[in-house]
DRENDO-1510 file (C-alpha; in Angstrom, 1 decimal, always signed):
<recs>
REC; n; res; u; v; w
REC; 1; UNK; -14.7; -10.3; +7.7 .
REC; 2; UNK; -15.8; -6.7; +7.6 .
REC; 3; UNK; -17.0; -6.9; +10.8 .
REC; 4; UNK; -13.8; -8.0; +12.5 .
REC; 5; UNK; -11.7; -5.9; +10.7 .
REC; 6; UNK; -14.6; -3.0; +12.3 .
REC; 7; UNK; -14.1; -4.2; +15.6 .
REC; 8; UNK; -10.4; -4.6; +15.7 .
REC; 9; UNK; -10.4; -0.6; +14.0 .
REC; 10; UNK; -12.5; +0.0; +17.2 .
REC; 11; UNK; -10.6; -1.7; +19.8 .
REC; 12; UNK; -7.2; -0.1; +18.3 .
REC; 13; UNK; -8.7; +3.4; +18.4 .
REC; 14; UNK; -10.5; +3.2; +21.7 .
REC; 15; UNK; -7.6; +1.6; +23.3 .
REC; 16; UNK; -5.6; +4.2; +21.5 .
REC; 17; UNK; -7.6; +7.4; +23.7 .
REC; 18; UNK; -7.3; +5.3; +26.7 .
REC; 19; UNK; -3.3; +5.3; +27.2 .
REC; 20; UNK; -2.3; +8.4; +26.3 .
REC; 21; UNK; -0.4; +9.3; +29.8 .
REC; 22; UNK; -2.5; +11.7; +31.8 .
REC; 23; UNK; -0.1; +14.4; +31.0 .
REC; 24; UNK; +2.3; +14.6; +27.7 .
REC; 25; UNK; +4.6; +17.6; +26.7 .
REC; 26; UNK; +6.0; +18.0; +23.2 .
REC; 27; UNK; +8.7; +20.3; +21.9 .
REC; 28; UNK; +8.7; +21.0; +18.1 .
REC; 29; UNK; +10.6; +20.6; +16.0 .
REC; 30; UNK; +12.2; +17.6; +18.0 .
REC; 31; UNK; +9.2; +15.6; +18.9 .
REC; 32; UNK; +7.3; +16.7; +15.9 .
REC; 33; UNK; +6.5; +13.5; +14.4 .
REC; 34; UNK; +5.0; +12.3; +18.0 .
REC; 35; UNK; +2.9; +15.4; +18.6 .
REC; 36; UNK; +1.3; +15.1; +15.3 .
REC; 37; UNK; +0.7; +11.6; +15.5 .
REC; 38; UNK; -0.8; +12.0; +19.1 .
REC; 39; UNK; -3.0; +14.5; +17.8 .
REC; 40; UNK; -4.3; +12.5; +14.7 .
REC; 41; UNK; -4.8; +9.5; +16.2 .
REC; 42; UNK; -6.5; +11.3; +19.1 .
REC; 43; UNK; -8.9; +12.4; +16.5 .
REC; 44; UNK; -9.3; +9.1; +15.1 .
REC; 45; UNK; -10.2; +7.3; +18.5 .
REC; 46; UNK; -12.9; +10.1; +19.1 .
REC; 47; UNK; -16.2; +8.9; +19.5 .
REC; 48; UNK; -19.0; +11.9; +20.1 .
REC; 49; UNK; -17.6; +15.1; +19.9 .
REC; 50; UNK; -14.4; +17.5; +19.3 .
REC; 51; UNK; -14.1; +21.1; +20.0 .
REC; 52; UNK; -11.3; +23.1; +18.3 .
REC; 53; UNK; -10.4; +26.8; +18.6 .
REC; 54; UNK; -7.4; +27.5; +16.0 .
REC; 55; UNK; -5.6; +30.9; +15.3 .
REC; 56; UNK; -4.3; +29.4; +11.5 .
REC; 57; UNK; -5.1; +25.9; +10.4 .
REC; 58; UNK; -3.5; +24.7; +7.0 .
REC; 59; UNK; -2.3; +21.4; +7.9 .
REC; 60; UNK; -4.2; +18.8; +5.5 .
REC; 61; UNK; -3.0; +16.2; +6.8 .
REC; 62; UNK; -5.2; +17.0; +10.3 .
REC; 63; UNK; -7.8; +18.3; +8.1 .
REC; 64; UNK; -8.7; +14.8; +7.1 .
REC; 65; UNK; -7.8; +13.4; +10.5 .
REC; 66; UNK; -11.1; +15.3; +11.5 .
REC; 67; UNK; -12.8; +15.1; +8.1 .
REC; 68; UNK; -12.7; +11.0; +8.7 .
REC; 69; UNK; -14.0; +11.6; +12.4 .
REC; 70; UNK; -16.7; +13.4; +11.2 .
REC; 71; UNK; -18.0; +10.8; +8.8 .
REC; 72; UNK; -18.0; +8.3; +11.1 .
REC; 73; UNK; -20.1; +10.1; +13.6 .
REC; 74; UNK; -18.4; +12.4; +15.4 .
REC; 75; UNK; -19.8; +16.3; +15.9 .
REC; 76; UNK; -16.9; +18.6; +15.5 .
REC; 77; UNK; -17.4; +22.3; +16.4 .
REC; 78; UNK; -14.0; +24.7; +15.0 .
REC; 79; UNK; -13.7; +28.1; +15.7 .
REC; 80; UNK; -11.4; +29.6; +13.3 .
REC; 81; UNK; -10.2; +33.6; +13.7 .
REC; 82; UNK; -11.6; +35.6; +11.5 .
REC; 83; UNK; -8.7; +37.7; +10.4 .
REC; 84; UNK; -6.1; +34.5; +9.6 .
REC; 85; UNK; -8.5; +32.2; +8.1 .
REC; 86; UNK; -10.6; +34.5; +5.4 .
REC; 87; UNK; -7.7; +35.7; +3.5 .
REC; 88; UNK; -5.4; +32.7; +3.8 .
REC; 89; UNK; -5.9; +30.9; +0.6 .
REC; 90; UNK; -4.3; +27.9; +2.5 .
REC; 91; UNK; -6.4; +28.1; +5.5 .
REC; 92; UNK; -8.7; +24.5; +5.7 .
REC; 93; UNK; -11.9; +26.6; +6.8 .
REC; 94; UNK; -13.1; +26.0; +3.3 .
REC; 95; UNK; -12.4; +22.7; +2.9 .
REC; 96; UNK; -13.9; +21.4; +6.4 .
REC; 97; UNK; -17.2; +23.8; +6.1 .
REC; 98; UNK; -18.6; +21.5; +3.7 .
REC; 99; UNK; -18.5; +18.5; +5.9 .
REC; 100; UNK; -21.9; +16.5; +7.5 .
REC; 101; UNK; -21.0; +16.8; +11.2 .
REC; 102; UNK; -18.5; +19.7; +11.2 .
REC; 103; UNK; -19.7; +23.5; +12.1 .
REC; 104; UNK; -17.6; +26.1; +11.7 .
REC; 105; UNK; -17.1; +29.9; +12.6 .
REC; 106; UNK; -15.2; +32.2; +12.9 .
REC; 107; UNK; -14.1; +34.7; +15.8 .
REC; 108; UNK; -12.3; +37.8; +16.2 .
REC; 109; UNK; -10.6; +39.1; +19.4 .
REC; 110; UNK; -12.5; +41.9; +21.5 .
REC; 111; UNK; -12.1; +45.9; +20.2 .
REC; 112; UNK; -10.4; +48.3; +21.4 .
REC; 113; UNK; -10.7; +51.5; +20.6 .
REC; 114; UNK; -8.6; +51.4; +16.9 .
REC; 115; UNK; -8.1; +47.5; +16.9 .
REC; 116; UNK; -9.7; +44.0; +17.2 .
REC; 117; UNK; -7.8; +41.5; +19.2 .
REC; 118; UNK; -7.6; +38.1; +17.2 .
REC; 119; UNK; -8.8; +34.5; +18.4 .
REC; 120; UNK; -5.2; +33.2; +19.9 .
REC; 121; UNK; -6.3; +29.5; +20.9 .
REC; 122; UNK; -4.8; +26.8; +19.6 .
REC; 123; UNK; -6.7; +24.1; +21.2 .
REC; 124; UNK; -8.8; +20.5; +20.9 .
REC; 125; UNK; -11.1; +18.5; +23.2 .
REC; 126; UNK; -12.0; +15.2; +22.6 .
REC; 127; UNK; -15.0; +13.8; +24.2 .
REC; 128; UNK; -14.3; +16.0; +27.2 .
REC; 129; UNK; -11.8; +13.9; +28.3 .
REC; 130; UNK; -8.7; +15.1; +26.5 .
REC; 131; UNK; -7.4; +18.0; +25.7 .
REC; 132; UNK; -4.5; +19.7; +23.6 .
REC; 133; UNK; -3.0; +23.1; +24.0 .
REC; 134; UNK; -0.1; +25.1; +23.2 .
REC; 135; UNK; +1.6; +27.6; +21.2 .
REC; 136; UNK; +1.5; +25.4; +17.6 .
REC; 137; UNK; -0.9; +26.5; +14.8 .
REC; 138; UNK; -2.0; +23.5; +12.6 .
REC; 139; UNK; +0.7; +24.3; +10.0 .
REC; 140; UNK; +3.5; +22.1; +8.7 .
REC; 141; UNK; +5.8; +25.4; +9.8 .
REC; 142; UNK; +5.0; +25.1; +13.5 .
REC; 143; UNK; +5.1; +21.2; +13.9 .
REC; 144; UNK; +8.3; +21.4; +11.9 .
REC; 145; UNK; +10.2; +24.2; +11.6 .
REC; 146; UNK; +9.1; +26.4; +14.7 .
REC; 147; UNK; +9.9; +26.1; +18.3 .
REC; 148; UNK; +6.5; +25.6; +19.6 .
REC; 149; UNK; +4.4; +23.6; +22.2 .
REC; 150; UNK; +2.0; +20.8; +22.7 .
REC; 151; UNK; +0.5; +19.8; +25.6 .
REC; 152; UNK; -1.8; +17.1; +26.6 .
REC; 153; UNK; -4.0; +16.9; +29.1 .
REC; 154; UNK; -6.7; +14.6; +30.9 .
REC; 155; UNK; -6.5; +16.9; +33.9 .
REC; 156; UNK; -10.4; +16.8; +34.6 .
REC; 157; UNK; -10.2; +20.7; +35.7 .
REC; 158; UNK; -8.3; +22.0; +32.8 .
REC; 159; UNK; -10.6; +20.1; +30.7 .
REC; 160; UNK; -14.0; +22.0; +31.9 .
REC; 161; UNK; -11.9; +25.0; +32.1 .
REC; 162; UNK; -11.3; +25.1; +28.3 .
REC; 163; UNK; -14.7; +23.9; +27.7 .
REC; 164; UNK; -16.3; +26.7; +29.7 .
REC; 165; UNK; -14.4; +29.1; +27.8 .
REC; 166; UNK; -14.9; +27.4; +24.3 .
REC; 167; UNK; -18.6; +27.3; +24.7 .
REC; 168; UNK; -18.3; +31.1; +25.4 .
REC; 169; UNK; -16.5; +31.7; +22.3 .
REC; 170; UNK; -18.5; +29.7; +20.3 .
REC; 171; UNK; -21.9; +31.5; +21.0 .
REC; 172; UNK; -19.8; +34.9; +20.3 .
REC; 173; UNK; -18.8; +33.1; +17.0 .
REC; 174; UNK; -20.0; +33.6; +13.1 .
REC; 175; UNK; -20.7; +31.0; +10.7 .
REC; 176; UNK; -18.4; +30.7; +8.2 .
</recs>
């Protein structure tokens, strides 16, 4: 029984990565619900490896979206910035850094002469085959009360674009 209800969980997630339309374009608030559901259940259907680079993450609910990726297997890299996600008592840094399977760090912009720049992304691969951008932070605010963005991808090039630039960003990055 366990193993049907395993394989059917598999099949569902799997099947779940493989029909999200080569291209989708959300606009929060309106589409909200289906740009956060995309999103999680992107996470869910992941099978070896997610890359995030996130400006302010306080969204629990897609904290345990990856949380539950990670303990099935999957190795997720985040790269937090440094300045929103140390003193925001909200921020999910904390929460994820304990995880098996999870690393995270975080990243500040480059200086300038009286100012560092911050870490902007707002981004996720999955399996480098699927990626998310856009103007949304991970918060409730910006999935439901902002007008923000959310596009996803499984345009091959923007794909090894972002993961070019990620794995650049990640060597530059600190461990939390």
């Amino acid at each position: 029984m366990f193993a049907r209800k395993l394989f059917l969980l598999i099949v569902f997630c799997v099947s779940f990565h493989a029909n999200i339309q080569a291209d989708s374009l959300y606009f929060m608030p309106y589409e909200n619900k289906q740009a956060l559901a995309s999103l999680i259940q992107s996470f869910k259907g992941a099978r070896e490896h997610i890359a995030v680079a996130i400006y302010s993450f306080t969204n629990r609910e897609i904290a345990k979206a990856l949380r539950d990726a990670a303990s099935s297997g999957v190795k997720i890299q985040i790269i937090y910035d440094k300045s929103s996600n140390l003193k925001n008592t909200t921020s999910t840094i904390g929460y994820l850094a304990k995880y098996k399977n999870i690393s995270v760090c975080t990243l500040e912009g480059l200086s300038a002469k009286n100012y560092n720049g911050i870490m902007h992304q707002k981004m996720a691969i999955i399996d480098k085959s699927l990626l998310f951008i856009g103007s949304a932070n991970w918060s409730k605010s910006a999935f439901e009360h902002n007008y923000e963005t959310l596009l996803v991808s499984k345009n091959k090039e923007f794909i090894d674009k972002a993961l070019k630039t990620f794995k650049i960003m990640y060597k530059n990055c600190k461990p939390y």
